[in-house]
N, C-alpha and C positions, 0 to 999 in steps of 0.2 A: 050757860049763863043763868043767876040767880034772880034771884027780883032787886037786888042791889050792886047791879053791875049792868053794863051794855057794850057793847059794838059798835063803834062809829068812823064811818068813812072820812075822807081828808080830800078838798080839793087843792088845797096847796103841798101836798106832798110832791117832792122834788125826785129828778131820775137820780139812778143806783149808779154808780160807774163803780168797776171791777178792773183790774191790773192782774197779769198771773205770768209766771212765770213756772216752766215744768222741764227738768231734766231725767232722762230717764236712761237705762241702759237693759240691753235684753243679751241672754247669755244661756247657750244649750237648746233654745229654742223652749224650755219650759221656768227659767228665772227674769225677773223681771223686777230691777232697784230702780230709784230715783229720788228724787224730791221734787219739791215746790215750794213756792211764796204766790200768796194769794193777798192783796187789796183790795178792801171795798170802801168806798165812802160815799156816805147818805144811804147805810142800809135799810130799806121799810120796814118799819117794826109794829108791832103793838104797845103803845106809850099811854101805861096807866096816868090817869089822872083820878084825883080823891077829892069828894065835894064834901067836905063837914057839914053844908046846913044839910043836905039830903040822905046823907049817908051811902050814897051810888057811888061805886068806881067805872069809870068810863073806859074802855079802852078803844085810843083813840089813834088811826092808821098815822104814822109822821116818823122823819128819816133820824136814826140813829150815826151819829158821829165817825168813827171811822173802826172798821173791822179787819184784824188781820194775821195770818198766820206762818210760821214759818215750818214747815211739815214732809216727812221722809216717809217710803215705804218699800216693801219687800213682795212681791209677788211669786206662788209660786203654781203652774198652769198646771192639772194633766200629767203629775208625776207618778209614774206607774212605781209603786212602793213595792209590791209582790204581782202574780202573778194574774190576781185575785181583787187588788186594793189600788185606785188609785185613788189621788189626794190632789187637791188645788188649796193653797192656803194665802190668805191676803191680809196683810198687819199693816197698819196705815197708823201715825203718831204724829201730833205736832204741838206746838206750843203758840196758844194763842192769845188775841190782846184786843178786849172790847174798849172802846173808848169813848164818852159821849159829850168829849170835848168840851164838859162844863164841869159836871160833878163824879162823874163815874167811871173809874179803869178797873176794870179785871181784867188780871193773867192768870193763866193755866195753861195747864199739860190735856190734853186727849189723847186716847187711843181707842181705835177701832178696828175689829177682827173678823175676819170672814172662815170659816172652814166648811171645805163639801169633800165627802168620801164617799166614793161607789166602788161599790163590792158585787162583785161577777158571781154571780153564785152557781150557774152552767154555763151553756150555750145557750142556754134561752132566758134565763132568769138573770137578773140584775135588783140590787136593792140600794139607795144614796140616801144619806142622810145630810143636812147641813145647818149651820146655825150659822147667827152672828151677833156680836156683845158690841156695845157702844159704850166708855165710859163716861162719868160725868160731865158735861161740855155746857158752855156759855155761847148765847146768841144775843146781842145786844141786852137788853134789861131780864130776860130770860134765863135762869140757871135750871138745866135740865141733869134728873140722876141718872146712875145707869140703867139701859134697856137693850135688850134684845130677843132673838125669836130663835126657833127649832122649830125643824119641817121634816118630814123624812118623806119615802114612796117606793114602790115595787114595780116592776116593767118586765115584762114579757114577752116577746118576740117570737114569730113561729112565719109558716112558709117563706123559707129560707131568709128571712129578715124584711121580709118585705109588709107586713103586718107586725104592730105591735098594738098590745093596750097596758096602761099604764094605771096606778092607785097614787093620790100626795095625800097626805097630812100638812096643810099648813100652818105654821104658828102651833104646833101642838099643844103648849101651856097659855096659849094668849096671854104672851109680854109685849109684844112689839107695841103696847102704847107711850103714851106719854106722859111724866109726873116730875113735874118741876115748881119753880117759884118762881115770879117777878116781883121785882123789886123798883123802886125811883121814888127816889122823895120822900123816906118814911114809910109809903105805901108799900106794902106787901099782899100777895096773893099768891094763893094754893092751885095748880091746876092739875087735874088728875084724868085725861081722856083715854078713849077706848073706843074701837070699831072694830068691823066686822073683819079680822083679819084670818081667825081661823076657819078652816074650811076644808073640802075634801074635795079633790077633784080625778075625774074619770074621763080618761082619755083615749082615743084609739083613731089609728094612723095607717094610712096604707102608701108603700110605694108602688108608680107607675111608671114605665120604661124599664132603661136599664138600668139594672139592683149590681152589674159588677164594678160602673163607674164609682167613686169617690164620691157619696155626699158627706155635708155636713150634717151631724147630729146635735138635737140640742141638748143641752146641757142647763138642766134645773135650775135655777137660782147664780147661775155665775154671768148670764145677762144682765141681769137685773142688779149682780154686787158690782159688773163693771161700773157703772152712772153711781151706785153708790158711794164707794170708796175712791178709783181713780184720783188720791191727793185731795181730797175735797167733802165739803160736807154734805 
C-alpha cells in the first residue's frame, strides 16, 4: 500500500454460500476426466472505493454479487512414458462469469496447467522437474494476468532405499506472483506483489521397520496441485 491507498475491515460483511457440483470418472487406474459447476454468492472481496477530495483509494472488505463457473478437466497420474520418464499431467479449463449484480459482468475462458516429470537416472539417482501456467482469470472486480512457476530437484537414495537425501529448487524464475488490475466505478488500480517463494530445500529421510512392505512415497508438487486444480480455483 501507498500513501494513497489503504485497507479497511467490514463489519457488515455478509457470509459466502458456495453450491458445486463435480462429476468425475477414473479409467486405467492412471486417467482421470470430469467436470464441474461451481456457485458462489456474496463472494468477499476487496471493493475499491475513490475519494476525490483526498485523493486515497480505500479498499474496503464487502461481498461481491454472484461468481460462477462452468469447468472440465483431464488428469493424468504416474504415467510411466519410458523406462526412465514418468509423467503426471493436469489441464483444468472453464468458462466463467463474475457478476456484481449492479454494474459489472465479465465472462471468460481460464485454463490452468500442471506438468511434473521424473527421470530415473539409476538405481539410486532420480531427478523431477515440474511447473504450472495459470492463464488470465477474473475474481470478482480483480483481473489477474497470466503467472506461473518452475521448480525442479535431485534425490538420492542408498542402503537399500531405506535413506534418501534430496535437493529442490523452488519457483526457479520467481513468477509465482501476482499482477493484475481492479476495476469498479471508474476506479482503477495496478497491483504487482511478490514473496518469498523461491527457495532451496535440503532434505534427508530414513526408513524404519520393514523396507519390504509397500510405502507411500511423496511426490513433489502433485499434493499441493491436487487442492490447486481439482476443478477449482
Amino acid at each position: 500500500m501507498g500513501a494513497y491507498a489503504y485497507i479497511e475491515g467490514n463489519p457488515q460483511v455478509r457470509p459466502s454460500y458456495s453450491d458445486n457440483l463435480r462429476l468425475s470418472y477414473v479409467a486405467f487406474k492412471v486417467l482421470n476426466i470430469g467436470t464441474s459447476f461451481n456457485y458462489n454468492k456474496g463472494i468477499i472481496v476487496q471493493i475499491p472505493q475513490y475519494d476525490p477530495a483526498t485523493g486515497q483509494t480505500g479498499y474496503i472488505q464487502g461481498n461481491f454479487g454472484t461468481y460462477y463457473y462452468l469447468g472440465a478437466w483431464v488428469s493424468v497420474s504416474g504415467l510411466p512414458i519410458t523406462k526412465w520418464w514418468q509423467l503426471t499431467l493436469n489441464l483444468w479449463g472453464a468458462y466463467t462469469v463474475n457478476d456484481d449484480n449492479v454494474t459489472t459482468t465479465t465472462r471468460s475462458w481460464q485454463v490452468e496447467t500442471y506438468l511434473n516429470s521424473t527421470f530415473l537416472l539409476s538405481k539410486t539417482w532420480s531427478a523431477e522437474i515440474e511447473g504450472w501456467v495459470q492463464t488470465p482469470a477474473t475474481w470478482g472486480y480483480y483481473s489477474m494476468k497470466t503467472r506461473g512457476e518452475l521448480s525442479a530437484g535431485v534425490k538420492k537414495t542408498f542402503c537399500d532405499n531405506k535413506g534418501s537425501v534430496s535437493l529442490y529448487i523452488d519457483d526457479i524464475f520467481n513468477t509465482s506472483g501476482t499482477n493484475g488490475t481492479m476495476s469498479r466505478n471508474g476506479t482503477v488500480s495496478h497491483t504487482n506483489s511478490r514473496w518469498d517463494s523461491r527457495a532451496i530445500r535440503f532434505s534427508f529421510s530414513w526408513r524404519f521397520g520393514n523396507t519390504n512392505s509397500p510405502a507411500k512415497q511423496r511426490k513433489v508438487g502433485q499434493q499441493e496441485e491436487a487442492k490447486r486444480m481439482g476443478g477449482g480455483n
